[in-house]
N, CA, C and O atoms as a Maestro MAE file, in Angstrom:
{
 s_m_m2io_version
 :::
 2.0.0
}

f_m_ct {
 s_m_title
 :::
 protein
 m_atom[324] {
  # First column is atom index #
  i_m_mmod_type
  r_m_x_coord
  r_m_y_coord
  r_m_z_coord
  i_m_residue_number
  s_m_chain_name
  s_m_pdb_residue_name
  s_m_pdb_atom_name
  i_m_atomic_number
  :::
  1 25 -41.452 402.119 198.912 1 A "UNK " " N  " 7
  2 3 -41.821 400.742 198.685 1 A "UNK " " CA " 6
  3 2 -43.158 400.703 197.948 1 A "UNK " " C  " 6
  4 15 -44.029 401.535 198.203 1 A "UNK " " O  " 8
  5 25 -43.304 399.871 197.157 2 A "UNK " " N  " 7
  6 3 -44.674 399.666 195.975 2 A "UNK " " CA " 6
  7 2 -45.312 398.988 197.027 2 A "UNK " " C  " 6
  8 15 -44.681 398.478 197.953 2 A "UNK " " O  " 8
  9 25 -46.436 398.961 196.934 3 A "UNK " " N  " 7
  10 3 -47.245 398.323 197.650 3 A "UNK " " CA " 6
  11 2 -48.944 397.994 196.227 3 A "UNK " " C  " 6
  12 15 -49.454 398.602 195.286 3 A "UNK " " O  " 8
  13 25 -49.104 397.006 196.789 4 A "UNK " " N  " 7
  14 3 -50.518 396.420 195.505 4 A "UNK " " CA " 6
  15 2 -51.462 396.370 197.080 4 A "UNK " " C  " 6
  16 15 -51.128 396.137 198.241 4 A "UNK " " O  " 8
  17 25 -52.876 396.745 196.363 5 A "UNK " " N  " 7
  18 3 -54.343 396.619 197.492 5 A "UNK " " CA " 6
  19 2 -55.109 395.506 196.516 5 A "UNK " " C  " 6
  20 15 -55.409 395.878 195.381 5 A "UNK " " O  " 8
  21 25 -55.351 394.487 196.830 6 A "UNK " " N  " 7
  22 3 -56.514 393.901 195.829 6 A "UNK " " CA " 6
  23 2 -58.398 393.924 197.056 6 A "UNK " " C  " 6
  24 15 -58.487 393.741 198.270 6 A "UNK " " O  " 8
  25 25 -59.330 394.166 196.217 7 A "UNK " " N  " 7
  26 3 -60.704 394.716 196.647 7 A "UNK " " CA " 6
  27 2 -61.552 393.612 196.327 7 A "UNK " " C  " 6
  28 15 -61.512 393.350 195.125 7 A "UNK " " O  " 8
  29 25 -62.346 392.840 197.032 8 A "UNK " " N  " 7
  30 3 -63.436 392.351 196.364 8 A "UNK " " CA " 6
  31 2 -64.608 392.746 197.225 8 A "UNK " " C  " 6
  32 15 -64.734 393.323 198.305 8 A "UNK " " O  " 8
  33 25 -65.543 392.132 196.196 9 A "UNK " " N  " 7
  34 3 -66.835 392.188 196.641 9 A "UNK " " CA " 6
  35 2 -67.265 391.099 197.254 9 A "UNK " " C  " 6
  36 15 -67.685 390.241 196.478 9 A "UNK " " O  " 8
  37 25 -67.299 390.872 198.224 10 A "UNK " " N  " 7
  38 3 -67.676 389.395 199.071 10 A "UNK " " CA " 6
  39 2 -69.201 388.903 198.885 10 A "UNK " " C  " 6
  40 15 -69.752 387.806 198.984 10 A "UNK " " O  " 8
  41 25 -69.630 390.197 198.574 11 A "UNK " " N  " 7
  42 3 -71.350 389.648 198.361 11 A "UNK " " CA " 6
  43 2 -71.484 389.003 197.164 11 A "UNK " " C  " 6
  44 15 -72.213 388.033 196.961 11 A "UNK " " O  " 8
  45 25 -70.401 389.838 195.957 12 A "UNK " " N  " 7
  46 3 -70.573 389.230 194.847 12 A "UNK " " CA " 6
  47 2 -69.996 387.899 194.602 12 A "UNK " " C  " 6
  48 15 -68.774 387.936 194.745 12 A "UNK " " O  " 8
  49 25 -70.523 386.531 194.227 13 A "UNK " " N  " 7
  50 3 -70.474 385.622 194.010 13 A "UNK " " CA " 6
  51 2 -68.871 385.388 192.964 13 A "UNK " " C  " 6
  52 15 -68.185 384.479 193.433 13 A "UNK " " O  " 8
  53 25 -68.474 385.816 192.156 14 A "UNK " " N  " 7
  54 3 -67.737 385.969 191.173 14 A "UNK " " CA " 6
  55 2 -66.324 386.608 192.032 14 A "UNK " " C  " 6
  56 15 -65.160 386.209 192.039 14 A "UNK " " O  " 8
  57 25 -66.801 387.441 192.534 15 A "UNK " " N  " 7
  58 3 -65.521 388.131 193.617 15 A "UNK " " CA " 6
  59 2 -65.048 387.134 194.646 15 A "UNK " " C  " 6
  60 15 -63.857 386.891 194.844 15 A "UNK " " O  " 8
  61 25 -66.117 386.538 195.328 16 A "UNK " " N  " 7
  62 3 -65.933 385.867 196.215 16 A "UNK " " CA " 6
  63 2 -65.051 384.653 195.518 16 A "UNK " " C  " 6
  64 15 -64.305 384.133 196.348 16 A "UNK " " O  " 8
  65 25 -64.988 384.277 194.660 17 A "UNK " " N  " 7
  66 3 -63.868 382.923 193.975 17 A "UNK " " CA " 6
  67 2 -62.787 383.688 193.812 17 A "UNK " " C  " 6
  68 15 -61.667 383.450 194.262 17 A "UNK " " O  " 8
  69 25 -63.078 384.504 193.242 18 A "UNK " " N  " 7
  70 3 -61.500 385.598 193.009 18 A "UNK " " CA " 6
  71 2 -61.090 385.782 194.067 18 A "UNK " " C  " 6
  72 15 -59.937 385.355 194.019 18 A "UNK " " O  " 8
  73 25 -61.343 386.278 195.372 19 A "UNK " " N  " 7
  74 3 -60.699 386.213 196.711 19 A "UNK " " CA " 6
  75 2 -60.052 385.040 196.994 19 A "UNK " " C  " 6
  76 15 -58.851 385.024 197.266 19 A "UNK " " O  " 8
  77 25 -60.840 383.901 196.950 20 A "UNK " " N  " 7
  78 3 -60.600 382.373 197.539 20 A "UNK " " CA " 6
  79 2 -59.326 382.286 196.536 20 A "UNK " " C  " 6
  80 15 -58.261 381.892 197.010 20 A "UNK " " O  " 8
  81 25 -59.380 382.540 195.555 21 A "UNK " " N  " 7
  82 3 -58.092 382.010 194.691 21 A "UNK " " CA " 6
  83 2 -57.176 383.143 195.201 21 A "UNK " " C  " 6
  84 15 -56.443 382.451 195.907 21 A "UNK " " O  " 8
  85 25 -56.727 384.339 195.333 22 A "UNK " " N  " 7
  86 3 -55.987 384.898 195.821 22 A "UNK " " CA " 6
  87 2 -55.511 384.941 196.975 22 A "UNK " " C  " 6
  88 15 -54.582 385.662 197.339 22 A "UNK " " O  " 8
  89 25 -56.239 384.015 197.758 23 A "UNK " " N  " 7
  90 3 -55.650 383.845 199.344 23 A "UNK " " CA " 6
  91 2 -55.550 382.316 199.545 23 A "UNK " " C  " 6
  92 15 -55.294 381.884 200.669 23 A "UNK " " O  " 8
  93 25 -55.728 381.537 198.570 24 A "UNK " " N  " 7
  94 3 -55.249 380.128 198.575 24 A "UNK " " CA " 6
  95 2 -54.031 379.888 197.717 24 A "UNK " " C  " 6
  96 15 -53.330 378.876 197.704 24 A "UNK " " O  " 8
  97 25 -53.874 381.190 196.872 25 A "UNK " " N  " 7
  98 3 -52.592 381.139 195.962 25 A "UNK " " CA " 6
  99 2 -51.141 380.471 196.241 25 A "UNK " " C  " 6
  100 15 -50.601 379.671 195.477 25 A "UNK " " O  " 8
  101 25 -50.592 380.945 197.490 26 A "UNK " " N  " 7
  102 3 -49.481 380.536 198.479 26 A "UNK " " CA " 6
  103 2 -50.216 378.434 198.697 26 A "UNK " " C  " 6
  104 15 -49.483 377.445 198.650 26 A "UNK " " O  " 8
  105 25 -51.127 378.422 198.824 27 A "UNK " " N  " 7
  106 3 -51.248 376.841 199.331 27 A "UNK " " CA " 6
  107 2 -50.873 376.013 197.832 27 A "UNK " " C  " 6
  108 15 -50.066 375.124 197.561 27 A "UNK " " O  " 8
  109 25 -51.786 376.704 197.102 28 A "UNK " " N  " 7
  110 3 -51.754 376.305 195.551 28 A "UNK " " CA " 6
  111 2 -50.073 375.798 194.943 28 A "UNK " " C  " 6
  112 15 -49.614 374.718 194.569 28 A "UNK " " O  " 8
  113 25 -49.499 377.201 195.084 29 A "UNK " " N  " 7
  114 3 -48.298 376.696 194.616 29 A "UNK " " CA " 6
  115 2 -46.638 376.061 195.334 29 A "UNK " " C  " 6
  116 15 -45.540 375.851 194.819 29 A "UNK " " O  " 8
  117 25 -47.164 375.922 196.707 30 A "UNK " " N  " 7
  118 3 -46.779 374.837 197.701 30 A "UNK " " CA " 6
  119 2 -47.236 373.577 197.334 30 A "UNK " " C  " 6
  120 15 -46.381 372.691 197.347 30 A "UNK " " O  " 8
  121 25 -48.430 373.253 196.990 31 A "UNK " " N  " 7
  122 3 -48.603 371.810 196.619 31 A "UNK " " CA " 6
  123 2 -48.164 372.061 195.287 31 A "UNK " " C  " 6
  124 15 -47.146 371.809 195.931 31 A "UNK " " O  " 8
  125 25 -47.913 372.264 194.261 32 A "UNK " " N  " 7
  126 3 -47.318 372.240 192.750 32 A "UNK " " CA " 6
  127 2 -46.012 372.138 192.993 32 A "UNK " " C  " 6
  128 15 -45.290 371.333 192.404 32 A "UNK " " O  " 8
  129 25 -45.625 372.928 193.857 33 A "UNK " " N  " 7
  130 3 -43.648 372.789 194.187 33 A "UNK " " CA " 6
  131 2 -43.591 371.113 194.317 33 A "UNK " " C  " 6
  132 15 -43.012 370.340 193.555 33 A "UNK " " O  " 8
  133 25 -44.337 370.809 195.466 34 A "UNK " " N  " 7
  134 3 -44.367 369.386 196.051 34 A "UNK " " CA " 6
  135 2 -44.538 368.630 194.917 34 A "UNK " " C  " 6
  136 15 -43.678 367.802 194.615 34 A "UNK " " O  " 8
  137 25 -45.453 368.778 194.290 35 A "UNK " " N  " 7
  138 3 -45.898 367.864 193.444 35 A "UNK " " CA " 6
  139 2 -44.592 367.612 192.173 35 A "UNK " " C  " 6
  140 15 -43.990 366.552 192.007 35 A "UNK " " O  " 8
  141 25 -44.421 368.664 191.523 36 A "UNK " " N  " 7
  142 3 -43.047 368.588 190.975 36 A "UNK " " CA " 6
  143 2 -42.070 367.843 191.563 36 A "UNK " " C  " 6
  144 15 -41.763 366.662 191.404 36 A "UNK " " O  " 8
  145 25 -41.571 368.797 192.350 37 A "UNK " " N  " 7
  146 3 -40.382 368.134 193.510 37 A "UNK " " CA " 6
  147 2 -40.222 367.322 194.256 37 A "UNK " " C  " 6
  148 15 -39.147 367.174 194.836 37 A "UNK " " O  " 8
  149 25 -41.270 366.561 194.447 38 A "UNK " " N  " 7
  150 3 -40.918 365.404 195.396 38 A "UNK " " CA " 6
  151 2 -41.802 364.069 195.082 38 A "UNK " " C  " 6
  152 15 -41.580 362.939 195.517 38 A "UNK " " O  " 8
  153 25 -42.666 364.405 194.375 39 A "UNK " " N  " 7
  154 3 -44.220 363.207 194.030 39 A "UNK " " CA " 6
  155 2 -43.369 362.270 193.373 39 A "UNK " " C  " 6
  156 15 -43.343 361.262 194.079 39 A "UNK " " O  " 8
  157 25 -42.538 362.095 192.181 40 A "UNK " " N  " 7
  158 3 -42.026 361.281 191.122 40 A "UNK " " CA " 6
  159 2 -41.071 360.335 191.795 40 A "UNK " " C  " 6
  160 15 -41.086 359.141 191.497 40 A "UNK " " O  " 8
  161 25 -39.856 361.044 193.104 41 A "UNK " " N  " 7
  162 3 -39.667 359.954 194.248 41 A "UNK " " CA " 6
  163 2 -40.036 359.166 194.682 41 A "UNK " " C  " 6
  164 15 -39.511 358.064 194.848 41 A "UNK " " O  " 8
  165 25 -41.341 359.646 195.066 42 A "UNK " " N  " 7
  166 3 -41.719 359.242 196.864 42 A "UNK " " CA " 6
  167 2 -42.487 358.036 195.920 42 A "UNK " " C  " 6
  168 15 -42.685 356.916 196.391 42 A "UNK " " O  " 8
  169 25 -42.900 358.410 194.513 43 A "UNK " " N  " 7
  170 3 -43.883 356.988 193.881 43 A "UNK " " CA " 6
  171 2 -42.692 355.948 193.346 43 A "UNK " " C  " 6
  172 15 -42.724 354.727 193.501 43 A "UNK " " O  " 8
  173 25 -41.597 356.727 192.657 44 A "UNK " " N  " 7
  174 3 -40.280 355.483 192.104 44 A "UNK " " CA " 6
  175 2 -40.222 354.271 193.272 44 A "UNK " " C  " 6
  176 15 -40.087 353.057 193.121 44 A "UNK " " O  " 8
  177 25 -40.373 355.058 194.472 45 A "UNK " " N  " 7
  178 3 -39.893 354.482 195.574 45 A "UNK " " CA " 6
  179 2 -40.739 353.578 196.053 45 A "UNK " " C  " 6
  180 15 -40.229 352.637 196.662 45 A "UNK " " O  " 8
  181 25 -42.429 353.620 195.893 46 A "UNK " " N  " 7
  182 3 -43.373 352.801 196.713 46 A "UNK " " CA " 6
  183 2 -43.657 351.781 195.249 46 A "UNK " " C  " 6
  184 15 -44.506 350.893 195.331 46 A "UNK " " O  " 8
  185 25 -42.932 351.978 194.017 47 A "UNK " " N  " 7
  186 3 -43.588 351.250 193.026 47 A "UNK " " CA " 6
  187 2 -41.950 350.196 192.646 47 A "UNK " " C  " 6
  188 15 -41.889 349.213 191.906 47 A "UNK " " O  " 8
  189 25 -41.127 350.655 193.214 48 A "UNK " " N  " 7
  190 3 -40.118 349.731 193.584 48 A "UNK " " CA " 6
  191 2 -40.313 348.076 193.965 48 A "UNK " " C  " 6
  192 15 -40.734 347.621 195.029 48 A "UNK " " O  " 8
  193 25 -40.025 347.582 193.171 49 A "UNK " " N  " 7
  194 3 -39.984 346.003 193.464 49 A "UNK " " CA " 6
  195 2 -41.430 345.504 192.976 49 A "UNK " " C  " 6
  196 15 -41.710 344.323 193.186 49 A "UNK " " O  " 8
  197 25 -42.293 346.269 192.386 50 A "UNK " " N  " 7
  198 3 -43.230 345.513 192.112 50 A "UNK " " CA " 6
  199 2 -44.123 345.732 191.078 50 A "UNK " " C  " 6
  200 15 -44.248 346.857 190.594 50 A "UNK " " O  " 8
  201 25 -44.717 344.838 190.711 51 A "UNK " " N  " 7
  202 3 -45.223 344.710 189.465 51 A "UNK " " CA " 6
  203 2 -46.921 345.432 189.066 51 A "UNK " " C  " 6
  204 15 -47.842 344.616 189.020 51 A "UNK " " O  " 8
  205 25 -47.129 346.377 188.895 52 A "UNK " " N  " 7
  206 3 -48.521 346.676 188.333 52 A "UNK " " CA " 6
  207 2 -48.683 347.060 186.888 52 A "UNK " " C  " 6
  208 15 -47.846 346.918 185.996 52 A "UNK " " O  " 8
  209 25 -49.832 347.543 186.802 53 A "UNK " " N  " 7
  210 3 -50.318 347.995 185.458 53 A "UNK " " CA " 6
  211 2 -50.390 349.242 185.481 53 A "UNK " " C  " 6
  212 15 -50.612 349.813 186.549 53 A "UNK " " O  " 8
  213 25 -50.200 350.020 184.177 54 A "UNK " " N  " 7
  214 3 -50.517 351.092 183.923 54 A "UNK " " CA " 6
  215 2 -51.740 352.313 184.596 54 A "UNK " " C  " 6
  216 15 -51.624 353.528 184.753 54 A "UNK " " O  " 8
  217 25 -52.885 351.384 184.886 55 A "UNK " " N  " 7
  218 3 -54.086 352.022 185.458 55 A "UNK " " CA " 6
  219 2 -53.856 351.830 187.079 55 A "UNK " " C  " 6
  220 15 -54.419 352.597 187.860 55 A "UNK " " O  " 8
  221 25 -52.969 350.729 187.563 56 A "UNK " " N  " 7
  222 3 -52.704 351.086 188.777 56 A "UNK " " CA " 6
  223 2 -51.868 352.120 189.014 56 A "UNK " " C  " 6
  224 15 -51.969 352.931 189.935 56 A "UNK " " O  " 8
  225 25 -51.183 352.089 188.316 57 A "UNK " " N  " 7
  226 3 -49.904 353.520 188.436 57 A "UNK " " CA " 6
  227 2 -50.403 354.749 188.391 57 A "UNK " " C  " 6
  228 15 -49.983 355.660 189.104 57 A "UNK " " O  " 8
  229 25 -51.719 354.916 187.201 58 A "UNK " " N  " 7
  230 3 -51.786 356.287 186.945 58 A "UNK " " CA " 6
  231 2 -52.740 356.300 188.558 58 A "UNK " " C  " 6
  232 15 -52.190 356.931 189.460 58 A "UNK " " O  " 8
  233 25 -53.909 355.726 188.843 59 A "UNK " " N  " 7
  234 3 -54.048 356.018 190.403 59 A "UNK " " CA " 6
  235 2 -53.784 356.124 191.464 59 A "UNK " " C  " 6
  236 15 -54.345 356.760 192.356 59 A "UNK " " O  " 8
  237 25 -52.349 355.125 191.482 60 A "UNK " " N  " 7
  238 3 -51.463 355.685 192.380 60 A "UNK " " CA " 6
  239 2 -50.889 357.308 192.576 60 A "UNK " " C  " 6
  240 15 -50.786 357.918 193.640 60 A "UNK " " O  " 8
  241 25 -50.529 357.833 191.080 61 A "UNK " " N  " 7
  242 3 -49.691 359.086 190.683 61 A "UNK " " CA " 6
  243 2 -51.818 360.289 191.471 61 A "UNK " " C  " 6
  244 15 -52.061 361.254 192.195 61 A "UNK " " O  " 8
  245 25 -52.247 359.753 191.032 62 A "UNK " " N  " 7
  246 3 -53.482 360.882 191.297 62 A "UNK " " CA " 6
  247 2 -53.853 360.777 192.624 62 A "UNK " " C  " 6
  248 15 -53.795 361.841 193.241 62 A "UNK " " O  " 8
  249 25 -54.303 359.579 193.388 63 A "UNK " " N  " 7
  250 3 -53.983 359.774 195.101 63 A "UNK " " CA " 6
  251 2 -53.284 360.657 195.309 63 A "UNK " " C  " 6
  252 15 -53.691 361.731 195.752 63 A "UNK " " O  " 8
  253 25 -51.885 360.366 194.992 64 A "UNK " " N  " 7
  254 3 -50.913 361.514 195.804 64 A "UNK " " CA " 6
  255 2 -51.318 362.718 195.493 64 A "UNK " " C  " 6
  256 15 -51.602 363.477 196.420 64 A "UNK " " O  " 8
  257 25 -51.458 363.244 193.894 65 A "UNK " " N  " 7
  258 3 -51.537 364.010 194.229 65 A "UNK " " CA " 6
  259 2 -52.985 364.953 194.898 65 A "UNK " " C  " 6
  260 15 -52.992 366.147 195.198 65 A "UNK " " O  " 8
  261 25 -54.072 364.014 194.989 66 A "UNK " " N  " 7
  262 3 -55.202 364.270 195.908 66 A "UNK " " CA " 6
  263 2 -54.411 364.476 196.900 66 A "UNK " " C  " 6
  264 15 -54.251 365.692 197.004 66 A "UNK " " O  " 8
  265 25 -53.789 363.866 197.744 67 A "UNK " " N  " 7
  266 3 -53.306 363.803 198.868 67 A "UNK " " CA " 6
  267 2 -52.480 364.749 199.097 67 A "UNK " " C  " 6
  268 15 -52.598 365.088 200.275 67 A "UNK " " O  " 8
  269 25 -51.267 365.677 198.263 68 A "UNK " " N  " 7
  270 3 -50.965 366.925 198.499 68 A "UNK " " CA " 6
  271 2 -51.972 367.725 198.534 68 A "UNK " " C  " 6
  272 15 -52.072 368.399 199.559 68 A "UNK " " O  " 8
  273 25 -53.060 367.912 197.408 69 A "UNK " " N  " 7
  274 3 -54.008 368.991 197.793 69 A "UNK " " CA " 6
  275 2 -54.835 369.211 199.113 69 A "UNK " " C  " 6
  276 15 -55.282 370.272 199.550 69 A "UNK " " O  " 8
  277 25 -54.972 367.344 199.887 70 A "UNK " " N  " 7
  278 3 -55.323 367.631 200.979 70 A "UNK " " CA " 6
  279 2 -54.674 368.399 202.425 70 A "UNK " " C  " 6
  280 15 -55.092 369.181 203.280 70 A "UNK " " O  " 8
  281 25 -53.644 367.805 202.182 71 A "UNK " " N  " 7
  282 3 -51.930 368.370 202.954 71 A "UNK " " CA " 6
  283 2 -51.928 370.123 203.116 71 A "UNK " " C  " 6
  284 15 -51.422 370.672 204.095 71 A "UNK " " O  " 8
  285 25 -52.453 370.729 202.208 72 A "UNK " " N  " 7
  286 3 -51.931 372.269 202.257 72 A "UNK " " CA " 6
  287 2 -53.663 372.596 201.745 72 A "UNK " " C  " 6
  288 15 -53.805 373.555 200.987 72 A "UNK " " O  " 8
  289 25 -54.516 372.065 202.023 73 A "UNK " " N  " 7
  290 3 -56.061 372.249 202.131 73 A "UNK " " CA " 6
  291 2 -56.227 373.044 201.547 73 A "UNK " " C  " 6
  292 15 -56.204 374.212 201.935 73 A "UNK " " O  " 8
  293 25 -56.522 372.537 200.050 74 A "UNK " " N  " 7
  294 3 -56.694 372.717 198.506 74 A "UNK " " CA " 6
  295 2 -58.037 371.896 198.574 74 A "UNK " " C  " 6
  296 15 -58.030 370.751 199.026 74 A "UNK " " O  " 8
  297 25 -59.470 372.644 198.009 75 A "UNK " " N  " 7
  298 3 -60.376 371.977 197.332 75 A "UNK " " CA " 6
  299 2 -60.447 372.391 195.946 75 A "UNK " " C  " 6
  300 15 -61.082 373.438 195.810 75 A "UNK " " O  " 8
  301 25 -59.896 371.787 194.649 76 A "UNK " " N  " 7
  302 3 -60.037 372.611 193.441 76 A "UNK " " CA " 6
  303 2 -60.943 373.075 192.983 76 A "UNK " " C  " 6
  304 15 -60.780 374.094 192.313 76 A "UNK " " O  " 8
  305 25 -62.372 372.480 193.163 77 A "UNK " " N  " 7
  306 3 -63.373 372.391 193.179 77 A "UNK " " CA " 6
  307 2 -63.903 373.383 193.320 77 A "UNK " " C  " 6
  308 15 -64.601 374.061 192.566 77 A "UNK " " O  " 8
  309 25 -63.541 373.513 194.435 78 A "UNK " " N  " 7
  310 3 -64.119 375.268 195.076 78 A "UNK " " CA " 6
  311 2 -63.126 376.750 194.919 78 A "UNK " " C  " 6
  312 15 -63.321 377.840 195.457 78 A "UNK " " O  " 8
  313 25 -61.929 376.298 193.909 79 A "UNK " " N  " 7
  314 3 -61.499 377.456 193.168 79 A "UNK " " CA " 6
  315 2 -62.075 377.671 191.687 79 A "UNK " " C  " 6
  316 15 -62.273 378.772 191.172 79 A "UNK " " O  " 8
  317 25 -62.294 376.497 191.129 80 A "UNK " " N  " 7
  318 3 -62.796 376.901 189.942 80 A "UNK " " CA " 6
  319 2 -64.120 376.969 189.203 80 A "UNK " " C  " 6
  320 15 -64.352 377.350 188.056 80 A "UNK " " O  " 8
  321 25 -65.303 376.293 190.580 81 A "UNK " " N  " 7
  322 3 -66.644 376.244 189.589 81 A "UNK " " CA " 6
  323 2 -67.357 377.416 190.228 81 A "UNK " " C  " 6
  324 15 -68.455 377.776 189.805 81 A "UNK " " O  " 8
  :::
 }
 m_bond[323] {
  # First column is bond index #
  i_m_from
  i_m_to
  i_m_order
  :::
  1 1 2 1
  2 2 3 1
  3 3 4 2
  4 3 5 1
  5 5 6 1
  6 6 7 1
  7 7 8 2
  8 7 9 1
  9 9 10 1
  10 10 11 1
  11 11 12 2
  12 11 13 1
  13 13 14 1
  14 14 15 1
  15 15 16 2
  16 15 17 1
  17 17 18 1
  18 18 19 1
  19 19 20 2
  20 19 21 1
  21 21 22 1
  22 22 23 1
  23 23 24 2
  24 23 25 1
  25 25 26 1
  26 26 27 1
  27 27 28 2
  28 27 29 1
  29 29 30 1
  30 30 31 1
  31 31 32 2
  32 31 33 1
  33 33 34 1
  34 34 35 1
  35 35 36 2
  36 35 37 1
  37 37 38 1
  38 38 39 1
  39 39 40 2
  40 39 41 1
  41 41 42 1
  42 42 43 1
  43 43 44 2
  44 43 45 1
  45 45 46 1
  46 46 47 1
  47 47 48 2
  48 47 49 1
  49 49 50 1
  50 50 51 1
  51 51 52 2
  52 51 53 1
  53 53 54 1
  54 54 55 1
  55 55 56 2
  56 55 57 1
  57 57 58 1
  58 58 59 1
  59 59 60 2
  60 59 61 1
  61 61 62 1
  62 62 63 1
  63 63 64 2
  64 63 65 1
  65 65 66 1
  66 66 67 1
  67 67 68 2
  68 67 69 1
  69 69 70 1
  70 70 71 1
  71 71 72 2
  72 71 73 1
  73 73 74 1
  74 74 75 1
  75 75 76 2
  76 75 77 1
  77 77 78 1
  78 78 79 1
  79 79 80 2
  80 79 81 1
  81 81 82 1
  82 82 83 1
  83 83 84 2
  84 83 85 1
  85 85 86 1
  86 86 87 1
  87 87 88 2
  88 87 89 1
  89 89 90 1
  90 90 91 1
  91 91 92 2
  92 91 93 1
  93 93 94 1
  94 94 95 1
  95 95 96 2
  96 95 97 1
  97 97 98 1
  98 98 99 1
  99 99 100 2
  100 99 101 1
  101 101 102 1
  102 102 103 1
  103 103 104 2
  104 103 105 1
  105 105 106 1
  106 106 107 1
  107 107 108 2
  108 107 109 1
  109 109 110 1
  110 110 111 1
  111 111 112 2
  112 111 113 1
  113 113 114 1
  114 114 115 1
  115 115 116 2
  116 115 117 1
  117 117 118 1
  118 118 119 1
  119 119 120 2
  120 119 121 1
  121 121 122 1
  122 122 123 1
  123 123 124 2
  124 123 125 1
  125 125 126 1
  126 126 127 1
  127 127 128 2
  128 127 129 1
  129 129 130 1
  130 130 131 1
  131 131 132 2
  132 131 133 1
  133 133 134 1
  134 134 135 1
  135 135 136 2
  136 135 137 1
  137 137 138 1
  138 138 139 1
  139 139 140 2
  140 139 141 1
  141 141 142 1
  142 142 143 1
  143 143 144 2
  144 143 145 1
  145 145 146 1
  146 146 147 1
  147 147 148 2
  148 147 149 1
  149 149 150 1
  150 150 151 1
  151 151 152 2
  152 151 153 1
  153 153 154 1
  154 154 155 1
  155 155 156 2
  156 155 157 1
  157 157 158 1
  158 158 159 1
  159 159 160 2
  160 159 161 1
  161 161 162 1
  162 162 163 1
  163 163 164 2
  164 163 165 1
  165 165 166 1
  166 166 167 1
  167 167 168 2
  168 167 169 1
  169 169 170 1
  170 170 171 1
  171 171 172 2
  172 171 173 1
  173 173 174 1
  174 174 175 1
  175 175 176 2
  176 175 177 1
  177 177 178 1
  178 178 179 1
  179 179 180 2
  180 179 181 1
  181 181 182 1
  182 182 183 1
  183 183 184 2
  184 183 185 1
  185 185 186 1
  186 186 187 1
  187 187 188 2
  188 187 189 1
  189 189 190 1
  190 190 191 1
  191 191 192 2
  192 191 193 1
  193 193 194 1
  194 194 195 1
  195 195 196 2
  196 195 197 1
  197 197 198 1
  198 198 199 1
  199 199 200 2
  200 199 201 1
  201 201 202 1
  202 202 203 1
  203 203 204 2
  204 203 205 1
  205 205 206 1
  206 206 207 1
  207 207 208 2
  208 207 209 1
  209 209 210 1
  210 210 211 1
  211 211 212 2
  212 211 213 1
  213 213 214 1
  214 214 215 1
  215 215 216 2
  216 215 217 1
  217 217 218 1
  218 218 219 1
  219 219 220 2
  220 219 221 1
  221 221 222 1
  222 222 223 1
  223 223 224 2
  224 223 225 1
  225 225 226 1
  226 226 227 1
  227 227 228 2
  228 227 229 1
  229 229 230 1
  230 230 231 1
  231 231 232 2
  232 231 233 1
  233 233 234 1
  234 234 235 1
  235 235 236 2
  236 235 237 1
  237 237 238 1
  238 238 239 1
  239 239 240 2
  240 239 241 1
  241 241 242 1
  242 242 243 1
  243 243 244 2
  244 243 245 1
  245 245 246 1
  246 246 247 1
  247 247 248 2
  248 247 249 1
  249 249 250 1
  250 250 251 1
  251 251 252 2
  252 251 253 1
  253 253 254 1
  254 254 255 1
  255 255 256 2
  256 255 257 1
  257 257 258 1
  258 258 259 1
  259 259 260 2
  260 259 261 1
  261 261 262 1
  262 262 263 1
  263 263 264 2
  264 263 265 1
  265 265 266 1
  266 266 267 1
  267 267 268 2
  268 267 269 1
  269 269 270 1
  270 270 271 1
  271 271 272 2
  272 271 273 1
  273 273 274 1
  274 274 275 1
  275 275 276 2
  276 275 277 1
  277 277 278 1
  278 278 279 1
  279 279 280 2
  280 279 281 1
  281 281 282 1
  282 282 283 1
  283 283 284 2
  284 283 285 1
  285 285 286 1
  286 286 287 1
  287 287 288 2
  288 287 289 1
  289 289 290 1
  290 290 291 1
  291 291 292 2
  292 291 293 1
  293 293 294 1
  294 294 295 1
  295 295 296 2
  296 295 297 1
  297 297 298 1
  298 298 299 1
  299 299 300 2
  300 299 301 1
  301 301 302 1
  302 302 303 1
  303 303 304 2
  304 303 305 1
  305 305 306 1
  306 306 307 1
  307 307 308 2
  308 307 309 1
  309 309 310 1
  310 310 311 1
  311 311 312 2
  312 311 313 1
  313 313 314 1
  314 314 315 1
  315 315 316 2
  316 315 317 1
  317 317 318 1
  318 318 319 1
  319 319 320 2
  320 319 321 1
  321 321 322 1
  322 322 323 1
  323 323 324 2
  :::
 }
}
């Protein structure tokens, strides 16, 4: 059986994001499945019967998906700066 080791340096600042992204990876692309797969529903469905604007919609569509990243405790923030 292959087996992969990944190493960081925890002291090092630069390693330490590279870890966080490699062990948040699995949360990461659980909320992207979701977000694909189920976000475009669950909004058809709450935007059903009623009338908004464009800028309400697109904040509606970005809540959620704030709200998956909160769900499977995603800060992007703190994967990428």
């Amino acid at each position: 059986m292959a087996k992969g080791i990944l190493e960081f340096d925890l002291s090092n600042v630069d390693e330490t994001k590279a870890h966080l992204r490699a062990v948040k990876s699995t949360d990461m692309a659980l909320a992207l499945w979701d977000i694909v797969n189920n976000t475009k529903k669950r909004l058809e469905n709450s935007f059903e019967n009623k009338e908004i604007d464009k800028y309400e919609a697109l904040d509606l569509v970005f809540e959620k998906i704030y709200e998956i990243y909160e769900d499977h405790g995603i800060q992007v923030d703190d994967l990428i700066s």
